[in-house]
mmCIF file of the protein (N, C-alpha, C, O) and its ligand, coordinates in Angstrom:
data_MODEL
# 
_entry.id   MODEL 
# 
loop_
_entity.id 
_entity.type 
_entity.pdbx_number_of_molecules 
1 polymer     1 
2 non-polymer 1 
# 
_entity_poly.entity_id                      1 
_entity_poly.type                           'polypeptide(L)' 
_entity_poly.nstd_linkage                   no 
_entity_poly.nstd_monomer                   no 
_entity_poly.pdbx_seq_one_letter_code       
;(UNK)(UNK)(UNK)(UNK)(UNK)(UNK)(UNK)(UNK)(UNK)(UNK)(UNK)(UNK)(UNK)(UNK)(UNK)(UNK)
(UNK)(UNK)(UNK)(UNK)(UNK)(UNK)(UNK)(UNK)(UNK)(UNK)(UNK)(UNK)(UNK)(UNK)(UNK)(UNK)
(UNK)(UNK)(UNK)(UNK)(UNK)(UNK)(UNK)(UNK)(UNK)(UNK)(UNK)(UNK)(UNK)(UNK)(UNK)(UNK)
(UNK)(UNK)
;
_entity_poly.pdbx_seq_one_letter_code_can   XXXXXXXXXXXXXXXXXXXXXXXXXXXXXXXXXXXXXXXXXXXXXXXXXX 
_entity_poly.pdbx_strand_id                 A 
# 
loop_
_entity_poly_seq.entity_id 
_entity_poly_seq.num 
_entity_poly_seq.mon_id 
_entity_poly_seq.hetero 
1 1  UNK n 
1 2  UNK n 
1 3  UNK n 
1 4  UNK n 
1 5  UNK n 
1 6  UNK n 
1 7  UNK n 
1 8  UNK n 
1 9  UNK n 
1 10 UNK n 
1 11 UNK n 
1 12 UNK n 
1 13 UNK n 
1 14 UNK n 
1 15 UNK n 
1 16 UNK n 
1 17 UNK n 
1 18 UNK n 
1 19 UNK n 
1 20 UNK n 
1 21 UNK n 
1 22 UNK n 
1 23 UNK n 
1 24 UNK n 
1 25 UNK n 
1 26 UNK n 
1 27 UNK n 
1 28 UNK n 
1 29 UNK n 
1 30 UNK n 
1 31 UNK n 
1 32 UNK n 
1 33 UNK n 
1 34 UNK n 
1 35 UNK n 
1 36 UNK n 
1 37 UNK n 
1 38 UNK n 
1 39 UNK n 
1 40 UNK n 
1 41 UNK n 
1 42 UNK n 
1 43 UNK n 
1 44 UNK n 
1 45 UNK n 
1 46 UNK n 
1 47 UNK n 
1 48 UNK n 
1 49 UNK n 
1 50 UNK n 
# 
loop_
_struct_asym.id 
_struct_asym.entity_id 
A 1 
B 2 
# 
loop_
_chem_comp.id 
_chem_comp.type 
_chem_comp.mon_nstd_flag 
UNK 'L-peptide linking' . 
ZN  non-polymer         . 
# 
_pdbx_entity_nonpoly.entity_id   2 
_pdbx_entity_nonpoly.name        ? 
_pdbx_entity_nonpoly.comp_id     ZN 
# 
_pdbx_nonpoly_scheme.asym_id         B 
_pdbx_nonpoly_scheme.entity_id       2 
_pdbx_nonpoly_scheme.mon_id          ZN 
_pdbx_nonpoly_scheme.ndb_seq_num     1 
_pdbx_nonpoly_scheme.pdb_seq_num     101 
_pdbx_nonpoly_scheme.auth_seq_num    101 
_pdbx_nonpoly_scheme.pdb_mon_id      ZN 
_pdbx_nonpoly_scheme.auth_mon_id     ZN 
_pdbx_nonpoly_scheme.pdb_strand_id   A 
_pdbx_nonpoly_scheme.pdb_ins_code    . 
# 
loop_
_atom_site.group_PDB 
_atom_site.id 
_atom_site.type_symbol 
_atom_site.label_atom_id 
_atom_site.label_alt_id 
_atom_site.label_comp_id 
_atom_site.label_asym_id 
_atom_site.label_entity_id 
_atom_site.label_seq_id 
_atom_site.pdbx_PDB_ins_code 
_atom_site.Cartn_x 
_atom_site.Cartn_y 
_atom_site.Cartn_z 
_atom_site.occupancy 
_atom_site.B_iso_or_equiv 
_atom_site.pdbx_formal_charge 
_atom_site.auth_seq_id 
_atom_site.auth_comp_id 
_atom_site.auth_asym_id 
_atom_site.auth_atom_id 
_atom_site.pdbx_PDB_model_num 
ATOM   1   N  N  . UNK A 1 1  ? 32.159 78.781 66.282 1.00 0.00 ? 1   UNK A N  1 
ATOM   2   C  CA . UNK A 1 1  ? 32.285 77.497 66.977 1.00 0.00 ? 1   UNK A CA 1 
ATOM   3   C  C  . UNK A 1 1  ? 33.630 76.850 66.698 1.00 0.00 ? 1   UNK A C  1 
ATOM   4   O  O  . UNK A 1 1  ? 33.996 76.772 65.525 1.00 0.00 ? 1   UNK A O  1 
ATOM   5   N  N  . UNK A 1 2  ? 34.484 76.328 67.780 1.00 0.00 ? 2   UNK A N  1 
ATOM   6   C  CA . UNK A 1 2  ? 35.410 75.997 67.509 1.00 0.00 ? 2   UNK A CA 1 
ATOM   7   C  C  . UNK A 1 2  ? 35.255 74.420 67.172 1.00 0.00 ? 2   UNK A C  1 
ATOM   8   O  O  . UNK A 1 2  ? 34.357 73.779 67.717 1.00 0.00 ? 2   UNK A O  1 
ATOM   9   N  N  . UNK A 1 3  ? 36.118 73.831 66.292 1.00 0.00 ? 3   UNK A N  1 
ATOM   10  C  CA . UNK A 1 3  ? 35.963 72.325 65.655 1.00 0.00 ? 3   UNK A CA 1 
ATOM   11  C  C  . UNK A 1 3  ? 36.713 71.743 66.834 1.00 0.00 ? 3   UNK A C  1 
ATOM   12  O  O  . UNK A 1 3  ? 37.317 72.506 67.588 1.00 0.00 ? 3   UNK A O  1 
ATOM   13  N  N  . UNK A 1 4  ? 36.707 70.143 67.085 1.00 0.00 ? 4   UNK A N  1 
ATOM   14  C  CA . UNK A 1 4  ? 37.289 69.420 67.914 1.00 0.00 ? 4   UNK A CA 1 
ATOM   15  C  C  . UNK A 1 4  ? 38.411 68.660 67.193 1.00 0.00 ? 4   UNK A C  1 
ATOM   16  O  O  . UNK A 1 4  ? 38.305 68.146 66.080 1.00 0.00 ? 4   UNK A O  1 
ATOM   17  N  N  . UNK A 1 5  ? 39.383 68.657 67.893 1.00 0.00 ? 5   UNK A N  1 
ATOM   18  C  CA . UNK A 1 5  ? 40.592 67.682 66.931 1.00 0.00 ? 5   UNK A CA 1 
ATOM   19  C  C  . UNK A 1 5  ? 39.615 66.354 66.858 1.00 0.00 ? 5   UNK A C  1 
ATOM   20  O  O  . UNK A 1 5  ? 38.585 65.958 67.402 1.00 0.00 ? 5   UNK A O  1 
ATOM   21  N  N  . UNK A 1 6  ? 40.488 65.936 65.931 1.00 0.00 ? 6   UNK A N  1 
ATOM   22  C  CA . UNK A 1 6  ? 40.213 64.624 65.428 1.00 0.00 ? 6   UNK A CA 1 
ATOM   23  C  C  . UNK A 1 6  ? 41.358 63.315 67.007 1.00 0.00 ? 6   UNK A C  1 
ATOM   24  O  O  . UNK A 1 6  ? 42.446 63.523 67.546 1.00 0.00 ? 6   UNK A O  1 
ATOM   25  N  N  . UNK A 1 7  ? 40.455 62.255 67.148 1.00 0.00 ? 7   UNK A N  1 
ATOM   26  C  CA . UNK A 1 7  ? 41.239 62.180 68.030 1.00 0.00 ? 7   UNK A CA 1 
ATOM   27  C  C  . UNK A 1 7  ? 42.163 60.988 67.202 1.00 0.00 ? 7   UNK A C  1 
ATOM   28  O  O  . UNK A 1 7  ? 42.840 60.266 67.934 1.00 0.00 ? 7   UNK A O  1 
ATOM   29  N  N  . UNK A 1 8  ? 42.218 60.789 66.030 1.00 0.00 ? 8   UNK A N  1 
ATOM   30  C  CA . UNK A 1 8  ? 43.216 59.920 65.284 1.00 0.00 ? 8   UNK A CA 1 
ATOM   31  C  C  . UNK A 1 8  ? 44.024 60.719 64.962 1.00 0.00 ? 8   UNK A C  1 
ATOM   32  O  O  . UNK A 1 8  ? 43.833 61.881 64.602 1.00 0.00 ? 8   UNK A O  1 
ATOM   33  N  N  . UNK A 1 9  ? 45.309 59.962 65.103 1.00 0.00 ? 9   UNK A N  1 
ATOM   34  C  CA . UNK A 1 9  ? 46.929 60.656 64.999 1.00 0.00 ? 9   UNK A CA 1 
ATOM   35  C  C  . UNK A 1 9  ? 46.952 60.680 63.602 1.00 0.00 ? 9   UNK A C  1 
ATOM   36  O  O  . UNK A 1 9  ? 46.420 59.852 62.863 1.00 0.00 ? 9   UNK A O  1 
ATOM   37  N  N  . UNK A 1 10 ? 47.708 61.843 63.215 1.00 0.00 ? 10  UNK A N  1 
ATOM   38  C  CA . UNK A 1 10 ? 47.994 61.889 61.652 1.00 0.00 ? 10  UNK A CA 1 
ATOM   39  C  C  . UNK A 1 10 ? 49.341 60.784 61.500 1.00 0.00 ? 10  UNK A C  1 
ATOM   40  O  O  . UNK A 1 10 ? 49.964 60.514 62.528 1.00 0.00 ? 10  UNK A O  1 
ATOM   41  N  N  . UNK A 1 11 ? 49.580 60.429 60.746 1.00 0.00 ? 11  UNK A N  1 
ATOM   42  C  CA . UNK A 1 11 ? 50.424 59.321 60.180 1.00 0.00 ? 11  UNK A CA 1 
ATOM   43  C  C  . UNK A 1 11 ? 51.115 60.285 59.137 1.00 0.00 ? 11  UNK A C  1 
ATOM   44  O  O  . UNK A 1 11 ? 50.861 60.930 58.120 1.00 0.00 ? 11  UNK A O  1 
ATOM   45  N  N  . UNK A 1 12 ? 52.529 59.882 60.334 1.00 0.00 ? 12  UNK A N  1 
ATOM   46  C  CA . UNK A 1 12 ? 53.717 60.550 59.372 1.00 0.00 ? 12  UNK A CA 1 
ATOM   47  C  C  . UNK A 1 12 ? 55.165 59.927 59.115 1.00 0.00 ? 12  UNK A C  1 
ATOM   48  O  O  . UNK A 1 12 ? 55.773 59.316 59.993 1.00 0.00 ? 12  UNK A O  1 
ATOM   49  N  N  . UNK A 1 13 ? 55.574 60.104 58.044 1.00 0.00 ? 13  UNK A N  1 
ATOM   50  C  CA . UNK A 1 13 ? 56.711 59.304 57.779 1.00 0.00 ? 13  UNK A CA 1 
ATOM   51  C  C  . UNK A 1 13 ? 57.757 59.518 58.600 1.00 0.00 ? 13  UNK A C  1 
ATOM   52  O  O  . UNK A 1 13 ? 58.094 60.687 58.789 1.00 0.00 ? 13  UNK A O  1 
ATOM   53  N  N  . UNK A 1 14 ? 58.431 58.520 59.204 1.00 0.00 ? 14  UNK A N  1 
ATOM   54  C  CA . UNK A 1 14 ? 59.234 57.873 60.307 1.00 0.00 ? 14  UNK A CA 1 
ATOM   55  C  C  . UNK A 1 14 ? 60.456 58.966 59.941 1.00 0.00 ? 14  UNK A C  1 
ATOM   56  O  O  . UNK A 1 14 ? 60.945 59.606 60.871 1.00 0.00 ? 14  UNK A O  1 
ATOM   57  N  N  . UNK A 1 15 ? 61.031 59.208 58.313 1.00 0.00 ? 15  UNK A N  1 
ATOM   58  C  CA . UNK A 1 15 ? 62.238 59.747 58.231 1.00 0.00 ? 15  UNK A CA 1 
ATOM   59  C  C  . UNK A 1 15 ? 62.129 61.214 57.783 1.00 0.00 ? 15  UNK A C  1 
ATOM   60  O  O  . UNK A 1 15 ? 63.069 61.978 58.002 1.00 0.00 ? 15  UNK A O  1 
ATOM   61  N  N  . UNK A 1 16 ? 61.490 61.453 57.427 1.00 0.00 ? 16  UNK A N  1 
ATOM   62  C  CA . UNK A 1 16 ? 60.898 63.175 56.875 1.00 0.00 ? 16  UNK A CA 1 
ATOM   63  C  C  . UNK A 1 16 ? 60.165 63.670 57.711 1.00 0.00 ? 16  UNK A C  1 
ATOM   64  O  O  . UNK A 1 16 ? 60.311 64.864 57.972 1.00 0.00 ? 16  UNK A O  1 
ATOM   65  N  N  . UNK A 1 17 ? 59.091 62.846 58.423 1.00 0.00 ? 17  UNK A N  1 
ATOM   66  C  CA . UNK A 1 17 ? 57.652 63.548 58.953 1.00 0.00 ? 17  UNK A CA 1 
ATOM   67  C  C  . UNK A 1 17 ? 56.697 63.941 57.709 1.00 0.00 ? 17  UNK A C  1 
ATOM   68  O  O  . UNK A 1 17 ? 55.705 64.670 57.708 1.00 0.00 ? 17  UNK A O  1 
ATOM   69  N  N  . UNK A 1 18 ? 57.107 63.464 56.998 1.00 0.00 ? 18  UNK A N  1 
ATOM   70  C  CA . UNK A 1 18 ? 55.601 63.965 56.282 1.00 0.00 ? 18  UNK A CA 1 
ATOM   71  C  C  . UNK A 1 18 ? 54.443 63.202 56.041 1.00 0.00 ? 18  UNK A C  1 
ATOM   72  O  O  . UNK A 1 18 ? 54.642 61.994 55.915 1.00 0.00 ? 18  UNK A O  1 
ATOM   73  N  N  . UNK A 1 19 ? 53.054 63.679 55.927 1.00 0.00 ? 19  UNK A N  1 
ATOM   74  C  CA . UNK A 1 19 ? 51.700 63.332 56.309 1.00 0.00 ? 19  UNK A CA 1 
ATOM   75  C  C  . UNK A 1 19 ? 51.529 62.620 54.814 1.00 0.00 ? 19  UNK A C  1 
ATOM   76  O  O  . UNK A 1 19 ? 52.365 62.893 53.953 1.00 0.00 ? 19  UNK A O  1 
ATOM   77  N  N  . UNK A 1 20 ? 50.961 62.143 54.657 1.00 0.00 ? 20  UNK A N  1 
ATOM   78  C  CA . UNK A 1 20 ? 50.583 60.817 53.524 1.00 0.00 ? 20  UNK A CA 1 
ATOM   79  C  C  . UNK A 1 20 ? 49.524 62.402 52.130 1.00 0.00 ? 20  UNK A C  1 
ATOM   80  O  O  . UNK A 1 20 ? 48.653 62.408 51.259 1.00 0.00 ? 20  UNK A O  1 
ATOM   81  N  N  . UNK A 1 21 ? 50.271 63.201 52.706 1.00 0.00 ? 21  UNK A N  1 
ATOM   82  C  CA . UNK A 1 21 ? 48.814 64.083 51.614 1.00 0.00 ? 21  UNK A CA 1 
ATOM   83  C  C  . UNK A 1 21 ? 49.858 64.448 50.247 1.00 0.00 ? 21  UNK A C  1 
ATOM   84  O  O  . UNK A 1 21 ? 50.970 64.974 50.302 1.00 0.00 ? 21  UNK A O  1 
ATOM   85  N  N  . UNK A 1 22 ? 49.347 64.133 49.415 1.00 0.00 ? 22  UNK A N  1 
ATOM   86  C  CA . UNK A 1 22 ? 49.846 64.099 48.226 1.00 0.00 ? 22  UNK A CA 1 
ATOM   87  C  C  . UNK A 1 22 ? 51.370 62.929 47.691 1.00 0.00 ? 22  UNK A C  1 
ATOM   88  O  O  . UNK A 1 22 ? 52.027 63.123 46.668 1.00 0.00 ? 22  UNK A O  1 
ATOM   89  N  N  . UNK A 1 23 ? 51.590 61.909 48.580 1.00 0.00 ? 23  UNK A N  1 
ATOM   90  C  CA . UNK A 1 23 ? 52.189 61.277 48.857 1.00 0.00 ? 23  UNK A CA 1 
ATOM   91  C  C  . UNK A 1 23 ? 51.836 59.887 49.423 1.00 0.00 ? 23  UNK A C  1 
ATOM   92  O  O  . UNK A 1 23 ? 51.112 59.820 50.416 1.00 0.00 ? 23  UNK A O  1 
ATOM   93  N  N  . UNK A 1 24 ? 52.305 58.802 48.849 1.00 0.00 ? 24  UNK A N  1 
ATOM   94  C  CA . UNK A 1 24 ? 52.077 57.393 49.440 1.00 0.00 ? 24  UNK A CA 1 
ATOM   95  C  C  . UNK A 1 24 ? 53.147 57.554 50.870 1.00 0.00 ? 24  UNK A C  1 
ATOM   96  O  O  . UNK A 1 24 ? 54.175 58.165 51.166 1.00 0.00 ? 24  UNK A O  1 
ATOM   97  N  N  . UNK A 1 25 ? 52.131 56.542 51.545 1.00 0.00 ? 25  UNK A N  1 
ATOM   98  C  CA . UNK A 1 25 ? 52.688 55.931 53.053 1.00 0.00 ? 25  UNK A CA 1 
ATOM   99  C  C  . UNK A 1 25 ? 53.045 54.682 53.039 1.00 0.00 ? 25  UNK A C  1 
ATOM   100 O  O  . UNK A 1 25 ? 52.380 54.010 52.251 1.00 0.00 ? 25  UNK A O  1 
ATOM   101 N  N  . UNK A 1 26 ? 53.701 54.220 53.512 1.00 0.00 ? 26  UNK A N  1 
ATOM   102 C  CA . UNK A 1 26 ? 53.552 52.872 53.574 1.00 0.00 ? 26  UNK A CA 1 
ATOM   103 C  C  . UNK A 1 26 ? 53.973 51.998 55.116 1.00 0.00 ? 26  UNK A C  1 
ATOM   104 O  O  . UNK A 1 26 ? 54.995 52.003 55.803 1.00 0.00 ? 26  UNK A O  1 
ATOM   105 N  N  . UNK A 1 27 ? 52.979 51.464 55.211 1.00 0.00 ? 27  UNK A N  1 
ATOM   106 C  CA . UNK A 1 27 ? 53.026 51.070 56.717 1.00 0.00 ? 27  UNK A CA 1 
ATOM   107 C  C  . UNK A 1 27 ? 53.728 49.887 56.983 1.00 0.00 ? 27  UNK A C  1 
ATOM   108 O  O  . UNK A 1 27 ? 53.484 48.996 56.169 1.00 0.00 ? 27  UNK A O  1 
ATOM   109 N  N  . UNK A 1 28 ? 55.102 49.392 58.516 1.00 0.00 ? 28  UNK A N  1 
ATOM   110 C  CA . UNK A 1 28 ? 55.300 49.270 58.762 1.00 0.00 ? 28  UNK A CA 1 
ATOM   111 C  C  . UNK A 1 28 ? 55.695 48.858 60.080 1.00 0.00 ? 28  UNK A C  1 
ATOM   112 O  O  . UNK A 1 28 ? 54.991 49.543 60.822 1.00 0.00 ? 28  UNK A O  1 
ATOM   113 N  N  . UNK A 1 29 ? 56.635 47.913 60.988 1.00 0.00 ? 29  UNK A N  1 
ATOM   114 C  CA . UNK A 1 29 ? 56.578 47.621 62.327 1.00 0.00 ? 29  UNK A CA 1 
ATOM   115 C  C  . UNK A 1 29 ? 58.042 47.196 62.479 1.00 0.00 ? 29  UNK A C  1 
ATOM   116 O  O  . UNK A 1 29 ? 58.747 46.309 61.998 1.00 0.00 ? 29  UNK A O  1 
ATOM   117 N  N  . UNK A 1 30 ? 58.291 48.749 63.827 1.00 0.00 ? 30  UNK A N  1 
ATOM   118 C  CA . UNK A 1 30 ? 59.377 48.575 64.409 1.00 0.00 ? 30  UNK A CA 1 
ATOM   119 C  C  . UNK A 1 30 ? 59.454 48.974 65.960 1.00 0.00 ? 30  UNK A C  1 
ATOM   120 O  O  . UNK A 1 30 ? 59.291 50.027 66.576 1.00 0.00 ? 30  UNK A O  1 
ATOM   121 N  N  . UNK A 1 31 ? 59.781 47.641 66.318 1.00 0.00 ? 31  UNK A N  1 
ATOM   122 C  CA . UNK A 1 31 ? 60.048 48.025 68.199 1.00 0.00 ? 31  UNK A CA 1 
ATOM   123 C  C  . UNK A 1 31 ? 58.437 47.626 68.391 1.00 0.00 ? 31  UNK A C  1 
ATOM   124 O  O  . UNK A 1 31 ? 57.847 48.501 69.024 1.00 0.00 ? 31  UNK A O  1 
ATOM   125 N  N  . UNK A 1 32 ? 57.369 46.216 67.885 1.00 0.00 ? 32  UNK A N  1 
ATOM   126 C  CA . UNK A 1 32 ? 56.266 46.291 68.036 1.00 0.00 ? 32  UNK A CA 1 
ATOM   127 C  C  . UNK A 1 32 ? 55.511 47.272 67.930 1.00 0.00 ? 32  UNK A C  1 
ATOM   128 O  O  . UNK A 1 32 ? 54.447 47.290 68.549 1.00 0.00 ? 32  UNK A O  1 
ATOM   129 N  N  . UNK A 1 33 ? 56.010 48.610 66.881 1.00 0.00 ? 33  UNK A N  1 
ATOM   130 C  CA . UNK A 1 33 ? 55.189 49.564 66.868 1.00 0.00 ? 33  UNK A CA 1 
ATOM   131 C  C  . UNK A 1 33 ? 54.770 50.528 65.500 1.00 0.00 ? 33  UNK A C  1 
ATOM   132 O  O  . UNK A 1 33 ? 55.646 50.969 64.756 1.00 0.00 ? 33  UNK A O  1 
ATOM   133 N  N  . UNK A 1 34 ? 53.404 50.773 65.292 1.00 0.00 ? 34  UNK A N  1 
ATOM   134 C  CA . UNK A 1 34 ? 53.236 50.509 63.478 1.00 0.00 ? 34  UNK A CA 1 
ATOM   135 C  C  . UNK A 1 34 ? 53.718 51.749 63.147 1.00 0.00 ? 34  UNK A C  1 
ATOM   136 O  O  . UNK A 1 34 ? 53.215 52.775 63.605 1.00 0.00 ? 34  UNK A O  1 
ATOM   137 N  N  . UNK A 1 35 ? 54.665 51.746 62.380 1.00 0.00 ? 35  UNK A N  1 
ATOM   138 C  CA . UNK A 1 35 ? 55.597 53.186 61.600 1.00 0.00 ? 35  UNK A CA 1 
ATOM   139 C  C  . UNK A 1 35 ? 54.945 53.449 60.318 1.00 0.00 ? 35  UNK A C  1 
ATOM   140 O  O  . UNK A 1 35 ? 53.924 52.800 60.095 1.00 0.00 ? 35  UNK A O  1 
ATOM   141 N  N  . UNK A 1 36 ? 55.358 54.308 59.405 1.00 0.00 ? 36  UNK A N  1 
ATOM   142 C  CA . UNK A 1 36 ? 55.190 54.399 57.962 1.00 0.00 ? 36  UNK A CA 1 
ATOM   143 C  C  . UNK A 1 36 ? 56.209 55.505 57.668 1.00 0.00 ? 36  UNK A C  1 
ATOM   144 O  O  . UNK A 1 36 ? 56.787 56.484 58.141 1.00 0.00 ? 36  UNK A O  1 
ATOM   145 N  N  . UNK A 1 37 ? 56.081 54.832 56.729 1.00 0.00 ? 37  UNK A N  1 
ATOM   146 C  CA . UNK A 1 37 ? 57.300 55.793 55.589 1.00 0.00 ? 37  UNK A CA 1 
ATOM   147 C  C  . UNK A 1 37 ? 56.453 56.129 54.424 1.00 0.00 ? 37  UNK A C  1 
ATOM   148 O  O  . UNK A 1 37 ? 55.489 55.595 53.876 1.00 0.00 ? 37  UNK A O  1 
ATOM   149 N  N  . UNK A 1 38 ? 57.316 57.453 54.192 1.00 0.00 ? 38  UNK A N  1 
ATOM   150 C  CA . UNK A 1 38 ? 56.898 58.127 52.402 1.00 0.00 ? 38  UNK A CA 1 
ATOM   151 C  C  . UNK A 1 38 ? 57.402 56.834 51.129 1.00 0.00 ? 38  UNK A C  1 
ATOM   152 O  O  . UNK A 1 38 ? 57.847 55.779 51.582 1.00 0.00 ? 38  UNK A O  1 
ATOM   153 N  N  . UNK A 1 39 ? 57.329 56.950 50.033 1.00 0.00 ? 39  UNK A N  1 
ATOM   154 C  CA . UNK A 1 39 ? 58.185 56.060 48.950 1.00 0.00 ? 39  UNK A CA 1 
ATOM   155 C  C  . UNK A 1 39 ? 59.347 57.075 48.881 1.00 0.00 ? 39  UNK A C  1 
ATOM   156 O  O  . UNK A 1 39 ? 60.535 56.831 49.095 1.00 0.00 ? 39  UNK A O  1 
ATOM   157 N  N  . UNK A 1 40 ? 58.902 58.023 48.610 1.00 0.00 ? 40  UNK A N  1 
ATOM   158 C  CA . UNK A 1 40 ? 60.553 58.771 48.687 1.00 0.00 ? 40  UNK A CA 1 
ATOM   159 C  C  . UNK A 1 40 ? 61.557 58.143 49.565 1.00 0.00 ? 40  UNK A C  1 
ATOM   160 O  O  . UNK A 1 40 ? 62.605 57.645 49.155 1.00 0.00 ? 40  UNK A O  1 
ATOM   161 N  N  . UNK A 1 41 ? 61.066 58.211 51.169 1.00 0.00 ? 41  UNK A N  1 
ATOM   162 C  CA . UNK A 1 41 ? 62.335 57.441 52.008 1.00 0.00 ? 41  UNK A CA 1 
ATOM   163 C  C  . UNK A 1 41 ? 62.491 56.355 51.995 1.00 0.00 ? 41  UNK A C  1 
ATOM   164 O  O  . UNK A 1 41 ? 63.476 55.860 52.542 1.00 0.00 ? 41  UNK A O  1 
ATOM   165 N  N  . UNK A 1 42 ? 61.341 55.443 51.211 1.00 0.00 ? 42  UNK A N  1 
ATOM   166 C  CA . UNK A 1 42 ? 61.748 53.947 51.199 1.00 0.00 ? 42  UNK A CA 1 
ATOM   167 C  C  . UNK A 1 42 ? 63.163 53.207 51.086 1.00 0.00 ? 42  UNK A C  1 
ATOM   168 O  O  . UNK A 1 42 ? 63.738 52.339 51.742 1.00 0.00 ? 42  UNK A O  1 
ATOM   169 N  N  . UNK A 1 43 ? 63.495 54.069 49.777 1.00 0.00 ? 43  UNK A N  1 
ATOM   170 C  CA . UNK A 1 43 ? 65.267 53.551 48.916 1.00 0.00 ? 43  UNK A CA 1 
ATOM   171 C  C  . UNK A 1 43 ? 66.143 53.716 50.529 1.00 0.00 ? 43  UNK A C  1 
ATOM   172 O  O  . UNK A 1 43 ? 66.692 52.728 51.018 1.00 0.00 ? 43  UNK A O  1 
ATOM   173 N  N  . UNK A 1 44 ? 66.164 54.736 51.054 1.00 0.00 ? 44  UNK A N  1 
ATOM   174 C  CA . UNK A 1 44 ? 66.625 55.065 52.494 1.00 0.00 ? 44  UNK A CA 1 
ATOM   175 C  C  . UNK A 1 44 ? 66.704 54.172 53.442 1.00 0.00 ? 44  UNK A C  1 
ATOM   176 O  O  . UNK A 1 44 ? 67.522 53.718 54.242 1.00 0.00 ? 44  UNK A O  1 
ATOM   177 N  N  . UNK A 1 45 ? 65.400 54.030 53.058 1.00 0.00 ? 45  UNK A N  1 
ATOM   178 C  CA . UNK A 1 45 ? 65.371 52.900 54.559 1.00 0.00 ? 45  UNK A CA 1 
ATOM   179 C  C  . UNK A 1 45 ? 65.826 51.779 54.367 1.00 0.00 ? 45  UNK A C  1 
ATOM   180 O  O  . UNK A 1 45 ? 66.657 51.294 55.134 1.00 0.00 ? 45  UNK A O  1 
ATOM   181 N  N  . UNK A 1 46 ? 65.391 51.176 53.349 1.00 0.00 ? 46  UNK A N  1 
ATOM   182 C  CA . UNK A 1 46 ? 66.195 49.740 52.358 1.00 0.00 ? 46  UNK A CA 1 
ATOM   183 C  C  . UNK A 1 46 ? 67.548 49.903 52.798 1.00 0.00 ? 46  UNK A C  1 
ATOM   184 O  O  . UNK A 1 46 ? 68.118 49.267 53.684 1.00 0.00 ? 46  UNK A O  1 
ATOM   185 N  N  . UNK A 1 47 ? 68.009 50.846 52.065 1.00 0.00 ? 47  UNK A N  1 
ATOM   186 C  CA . UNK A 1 47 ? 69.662 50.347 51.857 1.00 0.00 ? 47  UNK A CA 1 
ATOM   187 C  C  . UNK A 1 47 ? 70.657 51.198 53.690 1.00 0.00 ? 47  UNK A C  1 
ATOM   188 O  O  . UNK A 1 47 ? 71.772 50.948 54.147 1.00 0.00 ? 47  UNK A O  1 
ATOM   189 N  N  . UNK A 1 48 ? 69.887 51.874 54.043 1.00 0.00 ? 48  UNK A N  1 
ATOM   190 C  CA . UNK A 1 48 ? 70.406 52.033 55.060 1.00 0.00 ? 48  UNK A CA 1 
ATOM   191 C  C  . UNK A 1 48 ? 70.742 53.997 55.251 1.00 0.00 ? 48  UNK A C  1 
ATOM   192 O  O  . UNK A 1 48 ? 71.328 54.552 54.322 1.00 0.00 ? 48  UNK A O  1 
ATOM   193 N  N  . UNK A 1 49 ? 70.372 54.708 56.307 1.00 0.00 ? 49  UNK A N  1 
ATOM   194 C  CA . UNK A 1 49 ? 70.820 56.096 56.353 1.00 0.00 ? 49  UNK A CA 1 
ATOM   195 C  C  . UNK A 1 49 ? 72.151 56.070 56.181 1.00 0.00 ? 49  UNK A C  1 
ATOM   196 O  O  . UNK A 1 49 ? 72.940 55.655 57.030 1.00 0.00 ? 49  UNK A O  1 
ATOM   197 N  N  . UNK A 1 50 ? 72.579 56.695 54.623 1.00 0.00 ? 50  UNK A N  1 
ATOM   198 C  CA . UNK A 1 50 ? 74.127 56.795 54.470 1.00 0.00 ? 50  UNK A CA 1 
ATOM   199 C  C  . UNK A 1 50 ? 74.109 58.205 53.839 1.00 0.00 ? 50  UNK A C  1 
ATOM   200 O  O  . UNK A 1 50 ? 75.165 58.752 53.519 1.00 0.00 ? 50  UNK A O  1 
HETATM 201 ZN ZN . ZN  B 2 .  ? 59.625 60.347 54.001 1.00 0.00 2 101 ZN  A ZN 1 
# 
């Protein structure tokens, strides 16, 4: 029997793509629209892609 997707989107960080599994997310809003980031890319996103 085949399983059915799940119809909730996996939540992935805005600058890596990666899925919250073994890793904090942390949710966010840009362009009215809810983002999340890893903590890893947080410092990133703070100070700016340099
Ligand atoms: Zn990330």
């Amino acid at each position: 029997m085949e399983k059915e997707q799940p119809a909730q989107e996996v939540k992935r960080c805005i600058v890596c793509k990666s899925t919250s599994e073994g890793r904090v997310l942390l949710k966010g809003v840009q362009n009215e629209k809810d983002v999340y980031c890893c903590t890893r890319c947080l410092p990133m996103l703070i100070h700016g892609p340099h």
